[in-house]
Every structure is written in structure tokens, then in C-alpha cells.
C-alpha positions in Angstrom: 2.9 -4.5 -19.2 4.3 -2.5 -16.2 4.1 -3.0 -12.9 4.4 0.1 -10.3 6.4 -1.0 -7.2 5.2 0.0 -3.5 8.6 -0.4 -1.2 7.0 -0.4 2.3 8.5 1.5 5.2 6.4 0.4 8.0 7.0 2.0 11.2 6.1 1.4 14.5 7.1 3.5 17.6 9.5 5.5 15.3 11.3 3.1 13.7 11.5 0.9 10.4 10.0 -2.7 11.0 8.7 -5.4 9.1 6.7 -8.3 10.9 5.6 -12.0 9.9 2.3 -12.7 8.8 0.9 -8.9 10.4 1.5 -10.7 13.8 2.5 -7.7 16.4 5.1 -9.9 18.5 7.1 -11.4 15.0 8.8 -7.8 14.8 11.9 -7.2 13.1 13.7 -4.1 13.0 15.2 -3.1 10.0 16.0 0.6 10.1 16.5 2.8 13.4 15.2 5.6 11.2 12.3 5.3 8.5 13.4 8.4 7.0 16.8 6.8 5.7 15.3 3.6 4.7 13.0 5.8 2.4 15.6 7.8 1.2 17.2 5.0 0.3 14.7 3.6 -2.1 14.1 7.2 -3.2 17.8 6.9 -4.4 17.5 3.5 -6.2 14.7 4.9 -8.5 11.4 4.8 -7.1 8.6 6.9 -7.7 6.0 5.5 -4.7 6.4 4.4 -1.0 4.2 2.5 0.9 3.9 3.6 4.4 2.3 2.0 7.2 1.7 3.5 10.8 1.4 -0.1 12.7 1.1 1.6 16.0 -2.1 3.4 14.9 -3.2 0.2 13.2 -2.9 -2.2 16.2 -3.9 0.6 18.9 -5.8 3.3 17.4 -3.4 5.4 18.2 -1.8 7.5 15.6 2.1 8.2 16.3 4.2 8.1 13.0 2.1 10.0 10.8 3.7 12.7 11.2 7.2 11.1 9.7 4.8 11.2 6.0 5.8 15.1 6.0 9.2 14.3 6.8 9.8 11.1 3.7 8.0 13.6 1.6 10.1 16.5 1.9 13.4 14.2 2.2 12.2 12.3 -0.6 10.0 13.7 -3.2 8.1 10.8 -4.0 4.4 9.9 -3.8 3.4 7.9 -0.6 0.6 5.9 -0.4 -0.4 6.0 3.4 -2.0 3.1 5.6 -2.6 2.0 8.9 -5.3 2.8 11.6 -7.5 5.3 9.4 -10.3 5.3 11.6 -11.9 8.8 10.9 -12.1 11.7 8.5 -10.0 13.5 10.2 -7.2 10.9 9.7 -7.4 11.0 6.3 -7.3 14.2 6.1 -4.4 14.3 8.4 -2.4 12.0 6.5 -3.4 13.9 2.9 -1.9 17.1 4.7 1.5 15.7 5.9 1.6 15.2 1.8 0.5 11.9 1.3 -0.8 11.3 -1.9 -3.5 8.3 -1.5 -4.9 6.4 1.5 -5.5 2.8 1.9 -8.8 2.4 4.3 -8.7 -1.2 6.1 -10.8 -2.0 9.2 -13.5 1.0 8.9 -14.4 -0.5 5.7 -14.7 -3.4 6.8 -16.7 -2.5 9.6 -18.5 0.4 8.1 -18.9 0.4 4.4 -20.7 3.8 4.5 -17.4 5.7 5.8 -15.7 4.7 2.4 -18.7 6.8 0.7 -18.2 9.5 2.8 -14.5 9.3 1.9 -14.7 9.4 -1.6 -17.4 12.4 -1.6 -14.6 14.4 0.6 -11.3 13.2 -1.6 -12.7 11.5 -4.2 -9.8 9.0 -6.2 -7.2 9.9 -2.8 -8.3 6.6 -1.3 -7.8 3.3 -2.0 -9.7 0.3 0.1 -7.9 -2.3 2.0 -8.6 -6.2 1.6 -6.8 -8.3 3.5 -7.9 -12.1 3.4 -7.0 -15.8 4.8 -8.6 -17.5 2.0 -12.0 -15.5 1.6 -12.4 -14.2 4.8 -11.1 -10.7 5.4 -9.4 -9.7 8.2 -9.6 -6.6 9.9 -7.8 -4.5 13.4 -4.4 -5.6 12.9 -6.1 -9.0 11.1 -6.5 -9.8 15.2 -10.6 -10.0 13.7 -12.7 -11.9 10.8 -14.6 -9.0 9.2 -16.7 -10.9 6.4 -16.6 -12.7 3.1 -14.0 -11.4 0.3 -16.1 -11.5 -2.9 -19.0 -9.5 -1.2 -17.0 -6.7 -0.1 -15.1 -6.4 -3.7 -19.2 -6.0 -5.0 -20.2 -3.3 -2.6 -17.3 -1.6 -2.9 -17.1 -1.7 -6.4 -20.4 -0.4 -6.7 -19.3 2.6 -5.2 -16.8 3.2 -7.5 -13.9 3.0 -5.0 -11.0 3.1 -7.8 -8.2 1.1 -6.2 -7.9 -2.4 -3.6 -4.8 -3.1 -2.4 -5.3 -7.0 -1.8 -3.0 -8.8 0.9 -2.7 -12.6 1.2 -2.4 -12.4 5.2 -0.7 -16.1 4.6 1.5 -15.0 2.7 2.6 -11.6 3.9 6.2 -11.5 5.5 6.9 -15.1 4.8 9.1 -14.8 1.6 7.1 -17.4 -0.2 5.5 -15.8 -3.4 2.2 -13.8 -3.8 -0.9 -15.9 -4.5 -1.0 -15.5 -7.8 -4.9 -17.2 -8.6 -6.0 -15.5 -5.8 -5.1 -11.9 -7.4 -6.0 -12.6 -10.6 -9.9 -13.8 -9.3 -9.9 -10.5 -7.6 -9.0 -8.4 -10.4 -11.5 -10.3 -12.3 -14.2 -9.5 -9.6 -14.0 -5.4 -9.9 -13.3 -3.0 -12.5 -11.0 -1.3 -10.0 -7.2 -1.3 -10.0 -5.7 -4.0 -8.0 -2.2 -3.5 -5.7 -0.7 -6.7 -5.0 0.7 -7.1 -1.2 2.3 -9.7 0.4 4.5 -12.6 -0.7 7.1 -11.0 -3.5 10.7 -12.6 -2.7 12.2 -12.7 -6.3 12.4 -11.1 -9.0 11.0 -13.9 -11.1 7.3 -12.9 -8.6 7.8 -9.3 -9.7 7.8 -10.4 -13.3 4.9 -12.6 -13.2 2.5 -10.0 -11.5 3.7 -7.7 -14.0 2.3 -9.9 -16.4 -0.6 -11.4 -14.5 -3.6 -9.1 -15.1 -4.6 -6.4 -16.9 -5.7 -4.5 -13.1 -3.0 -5.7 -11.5 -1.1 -2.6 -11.7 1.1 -2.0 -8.5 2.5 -4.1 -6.2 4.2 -3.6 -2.4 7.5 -4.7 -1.6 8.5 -5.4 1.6 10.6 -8.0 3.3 12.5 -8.7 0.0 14.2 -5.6 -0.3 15.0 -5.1 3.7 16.3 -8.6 3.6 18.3 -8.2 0.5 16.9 -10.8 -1.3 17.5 -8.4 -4.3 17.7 -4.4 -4.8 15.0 -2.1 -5.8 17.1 -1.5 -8.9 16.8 -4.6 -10.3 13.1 -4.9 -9.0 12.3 -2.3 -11.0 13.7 -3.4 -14.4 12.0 -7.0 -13.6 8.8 -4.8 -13.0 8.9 -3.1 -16.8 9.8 0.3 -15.2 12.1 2.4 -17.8 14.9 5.0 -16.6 12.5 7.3 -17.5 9.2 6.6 -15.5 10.0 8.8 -11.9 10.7 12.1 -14.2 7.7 11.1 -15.5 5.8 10.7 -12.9 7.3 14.0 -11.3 5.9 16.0 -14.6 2.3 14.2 -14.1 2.8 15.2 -10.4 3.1 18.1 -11.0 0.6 19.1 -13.6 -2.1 17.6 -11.7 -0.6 19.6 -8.8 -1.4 22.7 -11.7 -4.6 21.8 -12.2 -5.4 21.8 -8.6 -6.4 18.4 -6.9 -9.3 17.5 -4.9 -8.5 19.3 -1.5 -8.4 17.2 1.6 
């Protein structure tokens, strides 16, 4: 199996960060610019970035989404978009500045019936947000408890939301290792496609979710890389990826770009 690799740019008032555990005062700052760091991994090989605004995920306030347009057009990779997506109109804004996919957290959490709505508008352009301390989910910056796990992965399921990106919150800038059972009983819960977040700090983690579950397809890497605990290079072979997979996911791109997507 291969496993598709997420390197996060998260970026709060304009610049590159990563923080411990989600918490909004364990900040540190990694990049002055998120447009370089994404460039960067752009330039070691990989064909998706994970990008997070925190300052519309902790405020409401959206203020980096514009910097999507710019790590698209510097870049030419897909980006998966997150953080604060409290509305239609934000995931529409974030589609427009070229994102390719975006990951719902809190609102559907709170209201299950806006992920409907989202997948009538977009259809498979969305992707659903779990993040969990043990089997309760966390929602508004994981600052709230928003419900039990397992019961969310049924009704969302049932709606035939077609990704989850599933975050230990325990685990999540702490350089420790991804919760392994945890992933594999979520994949097991939903037919969906499961991304992996939080945890990964060597390349022996990268292998074993690569080899963990059939729906465990995709997994964010964060910390690791920014901390140089090894390069995106070498994450990438330990991942199964080939020299060959970003042309190849350029020509898919851009076929389906052909055939004309669902608009936003």
C-alpha cells in the first residue's frame, strides 16, 4: 500500500506555526512566511498540502485564507484547506482561492445538517473533521466537548461524506506516534477514507500507517518535518510514494479539471 502525505502549513496572523496539543498559547513559529515553507515541500516532491487558518479556527475570524491563492499559484499542488469553516460562504471562499478539498470541524460537530448542505453544493470537495480525546470529540479550537466519536462516524457516514480526517488531540504536536488502534477502529467504523493526523515523528510511523488499513489512505505531517526529525523526501519513499506519483497526480488534475468539477 501507499500512503498520501498531508505536510501542514498552519498559519496564524501570517505566519507558519505549529502548536502543542492544538493549545493556542504552546505556539511555535517555524516560518516567517507560509508561502516558502510550502514551496519548500512543493520542491521535495509533494503532491498535497495541508493548510490550516488557526486564526479563523480559534476566533471565527478568517485572515489567511487568502495565502491558499498565493501556495497554489507558487506551488501547483492540491491543498486541502481547514480551519474555522463556519459557513457556505467559507467554503466556497476557500474552493475559489483554488483549494481543492475542505475539512469541516466544529459546524459538524455542532450542526450535522450543514455537512448535508455541503455536500449538495460541492459534493466529494469536503472532507469532515474528527478530532477526539479518547471518544469524545472536540470542537472550536478543541477549547469544547462536542459528542461521542463512534456516533458521529454513523451519521456522517450515512450521509455519504467520503473522507474524515481523524486527529488524536493527545497526540497532536507531541512527537510521540499516531494512535495506531485508534485509526484502525475508525476506519473499521465507516466506509469512508480515513486521513491520519497527529502524532507521526519517524519514518518507521509513516510506514506503519501506510500499512495499517485498507482506508487509511493519507496522513498529515506536521511537527516532524518543521523540526527536522527527517525530510519529506525520505517521508515519502517510507510512505510507498514512487518518483512518479505528483506527474501523476498533475495528469489526474488536470483531466478532472477537463471534465469540469463540481463548481463551488
Amino acid at each position: 500500500m501507499s500512503l498520501t502525505l498531508y505536510p501542514a502549513v498552519d498559519i496564524r496572523d501570517g505566519r507558519a506555526v505549529r502548536l502543542t496539543q492544538g493549545a493556542a498559547d504552546a505556539e511555535t513559529v517555524y516560518d516567517v512566511d507560509p508561502v516558502a515553507a510550502a514551496q519548500r515541500f512543493a520542491d521535495s516532491g509533494t503532491s498535497w498540502l495541508h493548510v490550516v487558518d488557526l486564526d479563523a479556527a480559534f476566533t471565527g475570524e478568517p485572515r489567511n485564507r487568502h495565502l491558499i491563492e498565493a501556495i497554489v499559484a507558487a506551488t501547483d499542488v492540491r491543498v486541502q484547506a481547514s480551519g474555522g469553516v463556519r459557513s457556505i460562504d467559507d467554503v466556497e471562499a476557500s474552493l475559489g482561492y483554488g483549494a481543492e478539498r475542505v475539512v469541516i470541524g466544529t459546524m459538524a460537530l455542532t450542526d450535522p445538517d450543514f455537512v448535508r448542505e455541503v455536500l449538495d453544493r460541492v459534493g466529494p470537495r469536503v472532507a469532515v473533521g474528527l478530532d477526539a480525546r479518547g471518544d469524545v470529540l472536540q470542537a472550536r479550537g478543541w477549547t469544547e466537548e462536542a459528542g461521542n466519536l463512534w456516533e458521529a462516524i454513523e451519521v456522517f457516514s450515512a450521509m455519504g461524506v467520503p473522507r474524515f480526517v481523524y486527529t488524536d488531540v493527545a497526540k497532536d504536536g507531541m512527537l510521540q506516534g499516531p494512535n495506531l488502534p485508534m485509526l484502525a477502529r475508525v476506519a473499521d467504523a465507516t466506509d469512508a477514507a480515513v486521513t491520519a493526523s497527529g502524532g507521526v515523528s519517524t519514518l518507521a510511523d509513516i510506514s506503519a500507517l501506510a500499512t495499517l488499513h485498507d482506508r487509511v489512505d493519507a496522513a498529515i505531517v506536521g511537527k516532524a518535518l518543521y523540526a527536522r526529525a527527517f525530510t519529506l523526501e525520505s517521508a515519502l519513499v517510507a510512505a510507498g510514494a514512487t518518483i512518479d506519483d505528483r506527474d501523476t497526480d498533475r495528469a489526474d488534475r488536470a483531466d478532472a479539471d477537463g471534465a469540469g468539477r463540481p463548481s463551488a
